[in-house]
TORKOL-4160 file (C-alpha; in steps of 0.2 Angstrom, whole numbers, padded with zeros to 4 digits, m for minus):
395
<pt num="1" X="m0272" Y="m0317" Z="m0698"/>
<pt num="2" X="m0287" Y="m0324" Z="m0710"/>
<pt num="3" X="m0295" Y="m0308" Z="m0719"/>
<pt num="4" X="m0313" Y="m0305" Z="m0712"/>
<pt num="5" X="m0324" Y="m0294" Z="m0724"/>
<pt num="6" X="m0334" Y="m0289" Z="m0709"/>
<pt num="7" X="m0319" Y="m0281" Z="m0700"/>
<pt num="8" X="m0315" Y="m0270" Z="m0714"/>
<pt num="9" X="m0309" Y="m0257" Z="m0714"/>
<pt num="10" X="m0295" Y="m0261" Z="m0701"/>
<pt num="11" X="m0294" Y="m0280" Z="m0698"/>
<pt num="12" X="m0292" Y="m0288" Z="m0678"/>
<pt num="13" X="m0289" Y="m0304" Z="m0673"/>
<pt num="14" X="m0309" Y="m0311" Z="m0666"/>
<pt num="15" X="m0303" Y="m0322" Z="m0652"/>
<pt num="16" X="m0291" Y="m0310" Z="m0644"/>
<pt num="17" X="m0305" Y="m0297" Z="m0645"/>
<pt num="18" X="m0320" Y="m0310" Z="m0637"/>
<pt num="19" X="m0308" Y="m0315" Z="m0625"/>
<pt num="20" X="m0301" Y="m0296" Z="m0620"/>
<pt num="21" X="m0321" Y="m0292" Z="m0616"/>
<pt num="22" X="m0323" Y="m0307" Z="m0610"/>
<pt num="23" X="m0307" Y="m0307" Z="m0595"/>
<pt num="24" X="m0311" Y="m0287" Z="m0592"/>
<pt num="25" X="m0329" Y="m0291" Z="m0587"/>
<pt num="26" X="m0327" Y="m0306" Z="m0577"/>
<pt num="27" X="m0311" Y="m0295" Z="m0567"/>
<pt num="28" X="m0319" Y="m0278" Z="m0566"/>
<pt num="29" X="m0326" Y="m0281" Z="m0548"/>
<pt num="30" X="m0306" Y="m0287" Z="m0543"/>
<pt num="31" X="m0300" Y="m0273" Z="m0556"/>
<pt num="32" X="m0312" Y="m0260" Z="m0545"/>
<pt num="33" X="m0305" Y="m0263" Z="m0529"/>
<pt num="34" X="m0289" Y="m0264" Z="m0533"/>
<pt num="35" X="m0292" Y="m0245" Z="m0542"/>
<pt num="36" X="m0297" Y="m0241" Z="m0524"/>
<pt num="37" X="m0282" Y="m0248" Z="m0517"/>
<pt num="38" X="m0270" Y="m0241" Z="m0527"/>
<pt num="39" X="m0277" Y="m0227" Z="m0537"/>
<pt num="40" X="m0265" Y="m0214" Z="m0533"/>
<pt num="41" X="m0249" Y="m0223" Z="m0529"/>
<pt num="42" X="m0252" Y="m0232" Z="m0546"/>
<pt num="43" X="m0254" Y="m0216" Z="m0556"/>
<pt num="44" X="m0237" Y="m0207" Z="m0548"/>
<pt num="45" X="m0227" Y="m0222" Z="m0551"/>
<pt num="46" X="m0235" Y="m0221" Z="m0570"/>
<pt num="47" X="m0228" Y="m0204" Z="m0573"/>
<pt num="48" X="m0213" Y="m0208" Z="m0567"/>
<pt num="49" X="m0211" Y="m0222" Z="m0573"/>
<pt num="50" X="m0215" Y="m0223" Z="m0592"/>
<pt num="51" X="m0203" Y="m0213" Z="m0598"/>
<pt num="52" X="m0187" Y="m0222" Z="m0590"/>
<pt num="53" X="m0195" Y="m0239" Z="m0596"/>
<pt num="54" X="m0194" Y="m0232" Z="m0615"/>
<pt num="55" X="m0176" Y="m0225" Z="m0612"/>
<pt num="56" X="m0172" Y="m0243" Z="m0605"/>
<pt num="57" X="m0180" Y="m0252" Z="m0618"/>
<pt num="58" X="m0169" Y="m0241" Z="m0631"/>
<pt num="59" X="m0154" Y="m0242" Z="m0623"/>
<pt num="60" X="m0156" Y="m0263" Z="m0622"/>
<pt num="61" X="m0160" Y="m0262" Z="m0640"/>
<pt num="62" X="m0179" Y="m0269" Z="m0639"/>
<pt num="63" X="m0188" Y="m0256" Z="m0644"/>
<pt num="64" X="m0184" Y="m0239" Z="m0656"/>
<pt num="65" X="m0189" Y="m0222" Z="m0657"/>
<pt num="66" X="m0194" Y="m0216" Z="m0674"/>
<pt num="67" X="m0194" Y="m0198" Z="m0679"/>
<pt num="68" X="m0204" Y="m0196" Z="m0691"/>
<pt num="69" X="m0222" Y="m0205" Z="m0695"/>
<pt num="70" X="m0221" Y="m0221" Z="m0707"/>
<pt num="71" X="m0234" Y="m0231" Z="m0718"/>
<pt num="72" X="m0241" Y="m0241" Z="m0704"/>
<pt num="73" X="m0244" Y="m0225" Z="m0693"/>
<pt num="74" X="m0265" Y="m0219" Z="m0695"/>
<pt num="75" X="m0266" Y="m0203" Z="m0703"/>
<pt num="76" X="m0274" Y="m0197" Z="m0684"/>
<pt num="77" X="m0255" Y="m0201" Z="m0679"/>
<pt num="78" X="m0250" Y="m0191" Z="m0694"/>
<pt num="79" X="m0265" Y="m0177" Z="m0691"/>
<pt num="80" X="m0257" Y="m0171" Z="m0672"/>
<pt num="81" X="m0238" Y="m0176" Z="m0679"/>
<pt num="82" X="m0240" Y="m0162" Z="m0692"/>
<pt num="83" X="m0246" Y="m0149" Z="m0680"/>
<pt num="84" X="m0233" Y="m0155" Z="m0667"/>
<pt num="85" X="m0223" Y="m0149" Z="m0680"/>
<pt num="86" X="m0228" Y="m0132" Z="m0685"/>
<pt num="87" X="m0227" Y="m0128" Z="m0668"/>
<pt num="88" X="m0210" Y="m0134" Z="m0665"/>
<pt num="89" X="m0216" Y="m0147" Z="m0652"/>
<pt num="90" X="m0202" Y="m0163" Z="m0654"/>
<pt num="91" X="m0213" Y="m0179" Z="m0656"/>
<pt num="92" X="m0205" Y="m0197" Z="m0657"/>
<pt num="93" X="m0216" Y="m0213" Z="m0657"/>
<pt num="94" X="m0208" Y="m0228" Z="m0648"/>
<pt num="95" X="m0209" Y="m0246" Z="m0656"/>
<pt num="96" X="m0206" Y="m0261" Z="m0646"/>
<pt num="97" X="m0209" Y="m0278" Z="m0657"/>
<pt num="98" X="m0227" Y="m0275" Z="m0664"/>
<pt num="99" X="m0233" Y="m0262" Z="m0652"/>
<pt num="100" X="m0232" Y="m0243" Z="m0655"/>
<pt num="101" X="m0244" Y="m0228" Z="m0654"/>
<pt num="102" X="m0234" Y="m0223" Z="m0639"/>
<pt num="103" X="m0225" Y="m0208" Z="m0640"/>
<pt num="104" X="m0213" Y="m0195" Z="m0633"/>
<pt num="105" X="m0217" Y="m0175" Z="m0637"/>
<pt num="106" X="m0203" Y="m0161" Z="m0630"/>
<pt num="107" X="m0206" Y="m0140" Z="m0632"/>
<pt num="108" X="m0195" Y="m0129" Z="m0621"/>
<pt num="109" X="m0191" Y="m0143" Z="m0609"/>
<pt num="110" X="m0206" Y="m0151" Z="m0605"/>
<pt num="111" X="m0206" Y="m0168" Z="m0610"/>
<pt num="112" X="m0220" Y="m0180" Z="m0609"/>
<pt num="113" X="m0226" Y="m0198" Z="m0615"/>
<pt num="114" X="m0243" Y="m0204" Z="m0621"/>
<pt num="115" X="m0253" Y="m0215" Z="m0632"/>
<pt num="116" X="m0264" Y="m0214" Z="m0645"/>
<pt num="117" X="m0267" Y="m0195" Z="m0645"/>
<pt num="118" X="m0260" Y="m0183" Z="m0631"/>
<pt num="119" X="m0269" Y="m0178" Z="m0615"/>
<pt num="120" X="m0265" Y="m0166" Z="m0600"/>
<pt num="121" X="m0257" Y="m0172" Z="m0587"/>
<pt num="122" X="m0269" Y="m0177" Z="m0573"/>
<pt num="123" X="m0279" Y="m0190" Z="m0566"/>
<pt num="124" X="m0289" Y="m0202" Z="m0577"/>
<pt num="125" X="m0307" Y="m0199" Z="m0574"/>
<pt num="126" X="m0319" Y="m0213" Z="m0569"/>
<pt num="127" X="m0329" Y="m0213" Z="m0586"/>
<pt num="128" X="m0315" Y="m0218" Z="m0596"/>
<pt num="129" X="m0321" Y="m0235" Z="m0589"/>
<pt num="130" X="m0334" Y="m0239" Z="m0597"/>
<pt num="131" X="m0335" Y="m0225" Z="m0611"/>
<pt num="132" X="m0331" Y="m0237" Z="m0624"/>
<pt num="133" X="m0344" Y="m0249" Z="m0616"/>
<pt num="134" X="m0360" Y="m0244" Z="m0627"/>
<pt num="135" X="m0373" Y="m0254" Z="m0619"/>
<pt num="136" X="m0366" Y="m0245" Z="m0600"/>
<pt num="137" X="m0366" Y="m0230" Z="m0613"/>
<pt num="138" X="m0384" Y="m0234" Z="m0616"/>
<pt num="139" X="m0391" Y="m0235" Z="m0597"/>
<pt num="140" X="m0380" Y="m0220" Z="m0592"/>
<pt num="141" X="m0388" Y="m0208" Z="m0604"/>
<pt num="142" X="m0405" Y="m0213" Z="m0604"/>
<pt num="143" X="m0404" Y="m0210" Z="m0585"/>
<pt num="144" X="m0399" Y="m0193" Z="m0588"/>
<pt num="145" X="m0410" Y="m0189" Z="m0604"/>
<pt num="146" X="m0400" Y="m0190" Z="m0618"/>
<pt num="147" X="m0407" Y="m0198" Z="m0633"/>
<pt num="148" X="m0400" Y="m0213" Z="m0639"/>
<pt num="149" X="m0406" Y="m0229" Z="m0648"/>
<pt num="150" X="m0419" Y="m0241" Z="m0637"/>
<pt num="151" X="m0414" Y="m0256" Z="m0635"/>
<pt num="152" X="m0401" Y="m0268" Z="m0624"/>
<pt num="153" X="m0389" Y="m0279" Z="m0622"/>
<pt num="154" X="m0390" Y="m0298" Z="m0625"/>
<pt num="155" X="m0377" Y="m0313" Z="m0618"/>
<pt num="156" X="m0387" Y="m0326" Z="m0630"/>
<pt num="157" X="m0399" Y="m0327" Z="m0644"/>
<pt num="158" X="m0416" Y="m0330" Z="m0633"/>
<pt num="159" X="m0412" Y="m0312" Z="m0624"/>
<pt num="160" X="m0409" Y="m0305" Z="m0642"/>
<pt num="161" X="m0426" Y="m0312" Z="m0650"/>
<pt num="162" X="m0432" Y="m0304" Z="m0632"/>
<pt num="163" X="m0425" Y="m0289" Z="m0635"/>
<pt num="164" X="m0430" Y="m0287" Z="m0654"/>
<pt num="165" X="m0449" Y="m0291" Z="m0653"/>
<pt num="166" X="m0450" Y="m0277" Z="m0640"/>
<pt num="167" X="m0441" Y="m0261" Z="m0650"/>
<pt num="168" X="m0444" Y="m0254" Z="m0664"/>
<pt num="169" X="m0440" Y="m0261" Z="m0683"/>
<pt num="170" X="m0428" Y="m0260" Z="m0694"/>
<pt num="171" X="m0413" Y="m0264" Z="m0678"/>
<pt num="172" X="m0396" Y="m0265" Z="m0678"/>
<pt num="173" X="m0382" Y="m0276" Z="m0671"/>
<pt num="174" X="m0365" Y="m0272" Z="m0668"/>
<pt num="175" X="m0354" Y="m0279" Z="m0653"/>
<pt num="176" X="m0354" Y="m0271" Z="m0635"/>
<pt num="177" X="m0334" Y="m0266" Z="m0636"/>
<pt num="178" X="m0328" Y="m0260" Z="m0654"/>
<pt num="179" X="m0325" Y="m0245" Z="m0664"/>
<pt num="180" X="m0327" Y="m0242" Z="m0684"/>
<pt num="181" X="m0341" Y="m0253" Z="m0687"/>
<pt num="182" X="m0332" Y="m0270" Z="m0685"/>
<pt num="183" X="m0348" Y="m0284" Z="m0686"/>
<pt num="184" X="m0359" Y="m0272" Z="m0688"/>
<pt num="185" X="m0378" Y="m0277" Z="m0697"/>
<pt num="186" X="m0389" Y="m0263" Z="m0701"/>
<pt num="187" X="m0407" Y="m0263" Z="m0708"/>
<pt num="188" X="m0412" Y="m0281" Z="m0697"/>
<pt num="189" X="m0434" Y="m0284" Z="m0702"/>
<pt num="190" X="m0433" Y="m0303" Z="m0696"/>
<pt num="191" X="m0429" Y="m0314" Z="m0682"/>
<pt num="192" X="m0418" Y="m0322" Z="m0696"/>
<pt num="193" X="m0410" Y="m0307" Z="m0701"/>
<pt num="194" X="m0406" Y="m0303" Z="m0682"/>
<pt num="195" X="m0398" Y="m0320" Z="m0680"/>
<pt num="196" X="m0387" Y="m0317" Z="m0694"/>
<pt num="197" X="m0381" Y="m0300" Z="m0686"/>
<pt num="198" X="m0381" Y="m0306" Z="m0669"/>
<pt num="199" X="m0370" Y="m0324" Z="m0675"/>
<pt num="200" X="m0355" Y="m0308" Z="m0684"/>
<pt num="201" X="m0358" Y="m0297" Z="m0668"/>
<pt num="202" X="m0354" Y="m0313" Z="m0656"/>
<pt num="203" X="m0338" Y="m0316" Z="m0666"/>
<pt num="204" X="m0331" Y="m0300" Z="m0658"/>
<pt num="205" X="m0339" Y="m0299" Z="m0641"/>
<pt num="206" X="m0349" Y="m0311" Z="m0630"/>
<pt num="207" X="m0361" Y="m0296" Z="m0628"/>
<pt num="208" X="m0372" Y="m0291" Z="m0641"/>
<pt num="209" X="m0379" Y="m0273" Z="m0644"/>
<pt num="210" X="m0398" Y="m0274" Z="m0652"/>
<pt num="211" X="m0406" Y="m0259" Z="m0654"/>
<pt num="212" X="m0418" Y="m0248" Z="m0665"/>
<pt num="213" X="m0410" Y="m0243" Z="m0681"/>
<pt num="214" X="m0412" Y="m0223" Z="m0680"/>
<pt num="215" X="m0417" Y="m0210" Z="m0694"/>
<pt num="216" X="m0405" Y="m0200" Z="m0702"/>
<pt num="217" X="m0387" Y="m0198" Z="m0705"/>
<pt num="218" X="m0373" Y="m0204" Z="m0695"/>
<pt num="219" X="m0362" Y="m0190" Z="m0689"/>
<pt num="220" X="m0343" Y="m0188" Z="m0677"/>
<pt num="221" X="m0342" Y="m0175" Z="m0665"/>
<pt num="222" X="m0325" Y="m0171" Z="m0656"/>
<pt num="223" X="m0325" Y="m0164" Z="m0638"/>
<pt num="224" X="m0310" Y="m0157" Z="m0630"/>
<pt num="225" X="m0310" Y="m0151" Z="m0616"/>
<pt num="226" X="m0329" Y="m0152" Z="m0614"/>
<pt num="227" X="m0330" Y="m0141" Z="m0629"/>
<pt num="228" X="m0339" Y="m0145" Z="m0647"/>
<pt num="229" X="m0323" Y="m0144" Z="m0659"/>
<pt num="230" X="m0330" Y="m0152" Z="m0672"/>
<pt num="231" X="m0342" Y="m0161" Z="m0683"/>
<pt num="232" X="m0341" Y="m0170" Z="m0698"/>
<pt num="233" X="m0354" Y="m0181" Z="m0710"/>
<pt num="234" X="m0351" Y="m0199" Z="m0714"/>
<pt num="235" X="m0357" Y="m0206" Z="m0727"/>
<pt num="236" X="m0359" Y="m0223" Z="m0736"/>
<pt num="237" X="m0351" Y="m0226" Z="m0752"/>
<pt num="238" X="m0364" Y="m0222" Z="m0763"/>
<pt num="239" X="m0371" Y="m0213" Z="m0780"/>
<pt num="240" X="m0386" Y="m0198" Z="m0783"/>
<pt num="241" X="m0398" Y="m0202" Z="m0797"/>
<pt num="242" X="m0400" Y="m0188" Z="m0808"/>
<pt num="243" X="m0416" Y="m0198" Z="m0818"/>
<pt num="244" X="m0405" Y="m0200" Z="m0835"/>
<pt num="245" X="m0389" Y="m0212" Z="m0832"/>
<pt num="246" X="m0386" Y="m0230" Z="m0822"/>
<pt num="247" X="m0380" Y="m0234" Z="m0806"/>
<pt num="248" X="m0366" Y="m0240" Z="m0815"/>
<pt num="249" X="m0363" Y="m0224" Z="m0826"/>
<pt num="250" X="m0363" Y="m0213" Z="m0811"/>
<pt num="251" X="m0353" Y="m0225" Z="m0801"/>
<pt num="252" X="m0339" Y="m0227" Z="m0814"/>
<pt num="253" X="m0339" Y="m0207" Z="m0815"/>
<pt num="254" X="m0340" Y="m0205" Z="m0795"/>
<pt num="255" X="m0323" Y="m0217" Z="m0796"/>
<pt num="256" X="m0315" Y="m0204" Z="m0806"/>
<pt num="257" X="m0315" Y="m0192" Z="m0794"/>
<pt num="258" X="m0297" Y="m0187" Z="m0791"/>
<pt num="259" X="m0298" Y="m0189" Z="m0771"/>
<pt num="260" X="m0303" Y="m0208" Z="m0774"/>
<pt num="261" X="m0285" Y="m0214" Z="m0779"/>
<pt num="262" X="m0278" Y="m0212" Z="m0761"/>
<pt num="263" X="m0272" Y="m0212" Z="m0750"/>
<pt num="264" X="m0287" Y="m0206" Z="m0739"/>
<pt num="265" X="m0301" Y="m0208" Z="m0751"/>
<pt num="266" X="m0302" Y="m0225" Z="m0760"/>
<pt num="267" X="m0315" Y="m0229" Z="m0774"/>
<pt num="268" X="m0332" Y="m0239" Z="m0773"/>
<pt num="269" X="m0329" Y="m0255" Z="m0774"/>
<pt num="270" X="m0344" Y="m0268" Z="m0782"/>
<pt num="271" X="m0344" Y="m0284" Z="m0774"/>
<pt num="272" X="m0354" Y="m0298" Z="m0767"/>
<pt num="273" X="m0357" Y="m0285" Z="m0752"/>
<pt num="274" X="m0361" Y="m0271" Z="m0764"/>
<pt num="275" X="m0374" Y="m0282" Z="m0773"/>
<pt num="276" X="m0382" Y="m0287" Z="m0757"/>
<pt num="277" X="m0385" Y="m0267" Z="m0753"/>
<pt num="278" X="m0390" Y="m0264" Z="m0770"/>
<pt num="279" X="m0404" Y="m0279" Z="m0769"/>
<pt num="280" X="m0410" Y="m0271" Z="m0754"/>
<pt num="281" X="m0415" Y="m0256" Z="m0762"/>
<pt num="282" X="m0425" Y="m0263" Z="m0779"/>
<pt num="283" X="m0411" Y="m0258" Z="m0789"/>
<pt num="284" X="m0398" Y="m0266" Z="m0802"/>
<pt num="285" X="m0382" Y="m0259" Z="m0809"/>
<pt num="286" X="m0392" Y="m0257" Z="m0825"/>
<pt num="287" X="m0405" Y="m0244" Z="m0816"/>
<pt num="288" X="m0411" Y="m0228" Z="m0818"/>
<pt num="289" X="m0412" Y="m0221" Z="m0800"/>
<pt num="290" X="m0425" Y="m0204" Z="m0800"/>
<pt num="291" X="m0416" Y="m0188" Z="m0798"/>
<pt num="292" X="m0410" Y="m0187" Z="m0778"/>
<pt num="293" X="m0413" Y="m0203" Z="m0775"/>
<pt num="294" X="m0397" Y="m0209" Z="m0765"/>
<pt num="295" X="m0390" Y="m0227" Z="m0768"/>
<pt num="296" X="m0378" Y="m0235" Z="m0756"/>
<pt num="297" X="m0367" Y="m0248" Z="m0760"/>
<pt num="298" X="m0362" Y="m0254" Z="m0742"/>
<pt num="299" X="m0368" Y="m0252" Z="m0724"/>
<pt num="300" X="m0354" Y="m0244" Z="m0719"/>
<pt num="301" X="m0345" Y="m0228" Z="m0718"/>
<pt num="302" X="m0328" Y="m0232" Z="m0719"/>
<pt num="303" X="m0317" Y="m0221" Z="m0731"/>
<pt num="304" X="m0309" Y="m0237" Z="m0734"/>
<pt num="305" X="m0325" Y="m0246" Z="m0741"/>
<pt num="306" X="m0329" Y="m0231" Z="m0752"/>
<pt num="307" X="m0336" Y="m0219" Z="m0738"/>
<pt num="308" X="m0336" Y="m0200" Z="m0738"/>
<pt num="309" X="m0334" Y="m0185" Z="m0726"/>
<pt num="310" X="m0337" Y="m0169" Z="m0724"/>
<pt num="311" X="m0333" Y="m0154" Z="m0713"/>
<pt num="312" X="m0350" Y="m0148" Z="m0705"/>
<pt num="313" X="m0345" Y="m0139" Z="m0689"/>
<pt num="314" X="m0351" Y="m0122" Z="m0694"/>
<pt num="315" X="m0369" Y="m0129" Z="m0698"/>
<pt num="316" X="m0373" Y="m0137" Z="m0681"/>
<pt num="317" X="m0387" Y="m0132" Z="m0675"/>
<pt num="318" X="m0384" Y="m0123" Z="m0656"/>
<pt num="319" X="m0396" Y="m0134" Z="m0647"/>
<pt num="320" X="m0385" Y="m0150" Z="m0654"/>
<pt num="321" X="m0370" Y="m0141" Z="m0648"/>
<pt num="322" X="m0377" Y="m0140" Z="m0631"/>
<pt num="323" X="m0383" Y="m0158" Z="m0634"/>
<pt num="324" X="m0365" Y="m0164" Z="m0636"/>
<pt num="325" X="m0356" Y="m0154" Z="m0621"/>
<pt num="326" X="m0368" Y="m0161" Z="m0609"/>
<pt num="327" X="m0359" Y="m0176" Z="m0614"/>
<pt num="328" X="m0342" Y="m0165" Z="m0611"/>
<pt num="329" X="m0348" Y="m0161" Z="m0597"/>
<pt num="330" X="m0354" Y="m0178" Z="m0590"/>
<pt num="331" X="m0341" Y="m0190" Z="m0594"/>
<pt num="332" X="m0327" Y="m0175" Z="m0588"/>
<pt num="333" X="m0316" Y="m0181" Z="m0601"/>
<pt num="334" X="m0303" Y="m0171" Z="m0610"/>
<pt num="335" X="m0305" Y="m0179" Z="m0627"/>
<pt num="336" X="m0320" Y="m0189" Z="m0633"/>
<pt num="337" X="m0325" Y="m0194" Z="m0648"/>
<pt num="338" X="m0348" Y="m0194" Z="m0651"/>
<pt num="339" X="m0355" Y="m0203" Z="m0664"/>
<pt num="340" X="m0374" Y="m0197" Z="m0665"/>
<pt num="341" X="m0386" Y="m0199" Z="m0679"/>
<pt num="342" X="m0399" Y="m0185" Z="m0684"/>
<pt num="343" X="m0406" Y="m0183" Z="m0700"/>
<pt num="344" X="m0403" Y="m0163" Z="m0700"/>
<pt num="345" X="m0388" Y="m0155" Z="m0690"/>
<pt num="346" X="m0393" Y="m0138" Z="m0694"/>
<pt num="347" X="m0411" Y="m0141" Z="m0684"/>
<pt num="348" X="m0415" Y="m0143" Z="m0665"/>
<pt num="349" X="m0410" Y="m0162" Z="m0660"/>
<pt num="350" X="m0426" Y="m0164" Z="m0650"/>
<pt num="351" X="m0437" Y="m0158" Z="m0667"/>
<pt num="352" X="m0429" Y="m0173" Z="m0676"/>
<pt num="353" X="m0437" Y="m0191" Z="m0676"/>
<pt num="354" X="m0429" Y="m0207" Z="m0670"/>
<pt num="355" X="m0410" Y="m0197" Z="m0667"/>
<pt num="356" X="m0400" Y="m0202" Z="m0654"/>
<pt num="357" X="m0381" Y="m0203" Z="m0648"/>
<pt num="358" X="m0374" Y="m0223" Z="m0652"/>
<pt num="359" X="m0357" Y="m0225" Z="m0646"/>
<pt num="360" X="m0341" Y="m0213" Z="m0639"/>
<pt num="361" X="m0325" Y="m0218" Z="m0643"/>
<pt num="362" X="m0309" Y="m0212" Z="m0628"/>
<pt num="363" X="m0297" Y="m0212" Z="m0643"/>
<pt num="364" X="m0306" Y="m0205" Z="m0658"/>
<pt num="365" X="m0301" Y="m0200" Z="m0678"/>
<pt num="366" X="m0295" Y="m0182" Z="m0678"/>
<pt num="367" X="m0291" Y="m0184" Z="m0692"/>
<pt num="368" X="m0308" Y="m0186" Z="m0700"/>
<pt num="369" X="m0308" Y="m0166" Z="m0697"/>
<pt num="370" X="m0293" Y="m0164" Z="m0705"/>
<pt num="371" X="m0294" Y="m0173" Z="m0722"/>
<pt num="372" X="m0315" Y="m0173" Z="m0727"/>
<pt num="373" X="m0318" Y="m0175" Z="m0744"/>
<pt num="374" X="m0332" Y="m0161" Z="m0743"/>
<pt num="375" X="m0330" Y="m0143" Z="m0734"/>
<pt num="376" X="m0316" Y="m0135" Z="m0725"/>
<pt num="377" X="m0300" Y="m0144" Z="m0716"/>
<pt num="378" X="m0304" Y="m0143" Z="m0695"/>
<pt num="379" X="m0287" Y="m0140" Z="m0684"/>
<pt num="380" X="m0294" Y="m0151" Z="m0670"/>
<pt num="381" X="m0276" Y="m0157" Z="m0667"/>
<pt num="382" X="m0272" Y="m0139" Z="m0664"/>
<pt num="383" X="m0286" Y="m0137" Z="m0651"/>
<pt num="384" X="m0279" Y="m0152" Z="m0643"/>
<pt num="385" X="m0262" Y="m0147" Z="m0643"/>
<pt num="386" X="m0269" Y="m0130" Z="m0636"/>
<pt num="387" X="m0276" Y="m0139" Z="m0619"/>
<pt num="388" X="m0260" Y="m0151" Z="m0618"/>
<pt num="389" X="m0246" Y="m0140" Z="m0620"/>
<pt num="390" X="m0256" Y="m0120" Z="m0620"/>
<pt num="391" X="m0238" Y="m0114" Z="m0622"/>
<pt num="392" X="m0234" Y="m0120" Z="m0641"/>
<pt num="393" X="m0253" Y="m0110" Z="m0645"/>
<pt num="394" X="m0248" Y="m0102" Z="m0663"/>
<pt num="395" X="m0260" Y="m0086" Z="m0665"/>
């Protein structure tokens, strides 16, 4: 798989992405029906069934059970595997050829099987659907007045120049289907500009999302079990004036930070990307930035591009967690992952300008609560484990 700078931080292969959203459109109406059909039959047989098929598979030889987590596990694997632990709950992660993430978890005779991260054990609800879907995400919140971006949803480059001389400037583009900022373009002014974001974003999906770029910071909110447990800042790689050094003194003495060597936390790199961002704002490495004056060296978050996190849970505001439960509350999910952007958590959403929700994510990053670089470590995987298995609950 050719390396592609705008898939960092975790690389995919662009024409089996297109083509999944592609084949997943053009069959949901068949996929829909056949839900109807065999909804229930389908989801006993899947209980029932899962768990022989890994035992078979092991016992052919074709697949494996690891006890333990491994370099190529996510540190979210590794952020409910540790709690699994502490509370004496068995976890294996099955591995056939390249596929894994599916795993096995045992406490005091109950077994059962998931993937990705555990759940309860009941029906799947209806939003899971289209959850991931952001421009479905988009119609479905506006109709219930939550605030998201305005914009749309465009199958070729006319509807996107339609779509971007209607809505407000700077915008955005990013593909319909996708987490962790894969083809993503922030900051768009021109019709130029658009096209280059919308050409990266098409690469993914053949739907494009262009929308209004909103004010603030981006922040992740984890709810389980339609509750609000937790919320942590993201932040782009980047440096704070202080009026006295360069950009490159205090990004050479941000890069000594201890936490930046690994294996969460990675340093700030300067490349053609980083000049690109650096350009944008009017300064050079060789500048002075004025004290408090923020300077980014990429558009995105990503710890593995240099980003940082911290744990601000405590300092949400009560009206932004009400916000965010309505969402709970909505999509009837047991674990959903919010990404919103507002420029101040600790005041009322609906006093902030331009703020809005921008994407959910059906498997999100525990672990982001668990390892930030700033503020307190957040158990989330221990609320999850909590609702999944309430007997292994450690006071």
């Amino acid at each position: 798989m050719k390396h592609c700078k705008d898939c960092e931080p975790a690389q995919t292969i662009h024409w089996i992405a297109y083509t999944s959203v592609l084949i997943g459109w053009l069959n949901q109406p068949f996929l829909n029906f056949m839900e109807y059909v065999f909804k229930n039959p389908a989801e006993a047989i899947s209980r029932k069934v899962s768990l022989p098929f890994i035992k078979t598979m092991v016992f052919l030889k074709l697949g494996h059970l690891s006890d333990k987590p491994d370099e190529k596990d996510t540190w979210r694997t590794k952020a409910f595997w540790d709690e699994a632990e502490r509370r004496g709950i068995k976890v294996r992660e099955f591995h056939l050829g390249p596929i894994r993430d599916i795993f096995i978890a045992k406490y005091n005779g109950k077994t059962i099987s998931f993937d990705g991260l555990p759940r309860p054990e009941k029906e799947n609800t209806k939003s899971l659907q289209w959850m991931d879907n952001k421009g479905t995400m988009k119609k479905k919140f506006q109709a219930i007045k939550l605030p998201v971006a305005d914009g749309g949803v465009a199958w070729n480059r006319f509807q996107a120049l339609n779509i971007f001389g209607k809505i407000r400037k700077p915008v955005i583009t990013k593909p319909n289907l996708g987490s962790r900022s894969r083809h993503t373009m922030i900051h768009l002014e021109t019709p130029e500009d658009l096209m280059i974001g919308y050409r990266k974003a098409k690469k993914l999906s053949p739907f494009v999302i262009v929308e209004e770029e909103l004010n603030g910071y981006l922040f992740r909110g984890t709810l389980i079990d339609g509750k609000l447990v937790g919320v942590v800042k993201r932040d782009q790689p980047a440096i704070t004036g202080d009026g006295v050094h360069t950009v490159r003194e205090l990004w050479e003495e941000e890069n000594k930070r201890p936490e930046r060597k690994g294996p969460i936390f990675h340093p700030i790199l300067i490349d053609h990307e980083a000049e690109v961002e650096l350009a944008r704002q009017g300064v050079t490495m060789e500048s002075i930035p004025e004290k408090g004056k923020v300077i980014t060296f990429s558009q995105k978050t990503s710890r593995g591009c240099g980003g940082t996190t911290t744990e601000l849970t405590e300092l949400t505001h009560p009206e932004n967690i009400i916000m965010l439960e309505r969402i709970g509350t909505f999509l009837e999910n047991p674990i959903v992952g919010v990404d919103f952007i507002i420029e101040d958590i600790t005041k009322p959403w609906f006093e902030e300008q331009h703020c809005g929700i921008i994407e959910l994510n059906s498997l999100p990053f525990i672990d982001l609560h668990h390892y930030p670089l700033f503020g307190k470590p957040n158990n989330v995987a221990g609320k999850l484990w909590d609702l999944v298995i309430p007997e292994s609950k450690i006071d």
